[in-house]
C-alpha positions in Angstrom: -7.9 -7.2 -6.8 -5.1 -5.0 -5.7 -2.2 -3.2 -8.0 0.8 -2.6 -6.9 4.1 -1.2 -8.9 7.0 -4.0 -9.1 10.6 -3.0 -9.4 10.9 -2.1 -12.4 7.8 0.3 -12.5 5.2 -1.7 -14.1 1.7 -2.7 -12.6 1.3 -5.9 -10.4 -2.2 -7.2 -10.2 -2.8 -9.5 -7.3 -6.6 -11.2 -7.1 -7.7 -11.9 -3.6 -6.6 -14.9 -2.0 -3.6 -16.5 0.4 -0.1 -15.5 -0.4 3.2 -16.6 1.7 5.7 -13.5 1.8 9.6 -13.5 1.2 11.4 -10.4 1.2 14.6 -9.8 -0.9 16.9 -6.4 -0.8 14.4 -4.5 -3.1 11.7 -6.3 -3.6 8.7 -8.2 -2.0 7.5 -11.8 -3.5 4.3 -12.6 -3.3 3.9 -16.4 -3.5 0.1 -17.9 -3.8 -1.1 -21.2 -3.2 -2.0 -22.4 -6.6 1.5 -21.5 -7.6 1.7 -18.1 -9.0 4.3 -15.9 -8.0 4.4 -12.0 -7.9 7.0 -9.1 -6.9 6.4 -5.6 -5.9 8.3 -3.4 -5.1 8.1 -2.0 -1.3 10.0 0.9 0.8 11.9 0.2 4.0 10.5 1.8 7.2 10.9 1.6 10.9 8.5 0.1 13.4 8.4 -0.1 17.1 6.2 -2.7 17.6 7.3 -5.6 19.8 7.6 -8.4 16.5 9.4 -11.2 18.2 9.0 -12.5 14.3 8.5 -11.2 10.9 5.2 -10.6 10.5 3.0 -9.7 7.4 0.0 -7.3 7.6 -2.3 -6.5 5.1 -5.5 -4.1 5.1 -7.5 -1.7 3.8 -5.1 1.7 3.9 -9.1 3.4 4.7 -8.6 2.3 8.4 -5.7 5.0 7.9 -7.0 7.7 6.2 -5.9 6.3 2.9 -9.3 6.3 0.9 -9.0 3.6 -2.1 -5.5 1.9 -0.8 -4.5 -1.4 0.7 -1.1 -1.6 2.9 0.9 -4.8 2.8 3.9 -4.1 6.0 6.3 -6.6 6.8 7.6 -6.1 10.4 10.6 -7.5 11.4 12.1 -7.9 15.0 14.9 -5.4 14.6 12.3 -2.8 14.3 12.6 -2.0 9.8 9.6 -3.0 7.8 9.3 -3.2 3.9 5.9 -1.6 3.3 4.2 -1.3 -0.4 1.1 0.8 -1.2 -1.3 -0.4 -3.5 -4.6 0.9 -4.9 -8.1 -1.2 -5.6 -8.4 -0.4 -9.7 -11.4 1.4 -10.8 -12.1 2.3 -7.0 -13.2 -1.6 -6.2 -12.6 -3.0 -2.9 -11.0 -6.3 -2.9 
């Protein structure tokens, strides 16, 4: 399970599983297969990876340094991403 912060500052718990990925102007939704539906809130970056598509990526943030993290980063082809940290509560990997 991972927690993130939604827009309006409160904590988003999302269990492990598959999730399909919109993005809106200030906010990421999360939709999962049996139907639930969460939003976090990300930050907007820049990438300069060769994305001929958006594309969602989601990992551990320890493969950067970023001891109990996970990194969800949506590139998109014009080079911005919407990024949102979130931490593994009670130090727990998912």
């Amino acid at each position: 399970m991972v927690q993130f912060l939604d827009p309006e500052g409160d904590d988003v718990l999302v269990p492990p599983g598959t999730y399909s990925v919109k993005s809106g102007p200030v906010q990421l939704i999360l939709d999962a297969q049996d139907g639930a539906s969460m939003t976090i809130e990300p930050t907007e970056g820049t990438h300069s990876t060769d994305a001929p598509f958006p594309t969602v990526i989601s990992t551990s943030g320890e493969k950067a340094g970023l001891a109990n993290s996970h990194l969800l980063v949506v590139l998109y082809p014009a080079g911005n991403t919407l990024q949102a940290m979130g931490n593994y509560p009670n130090n727990q990997l998912a």
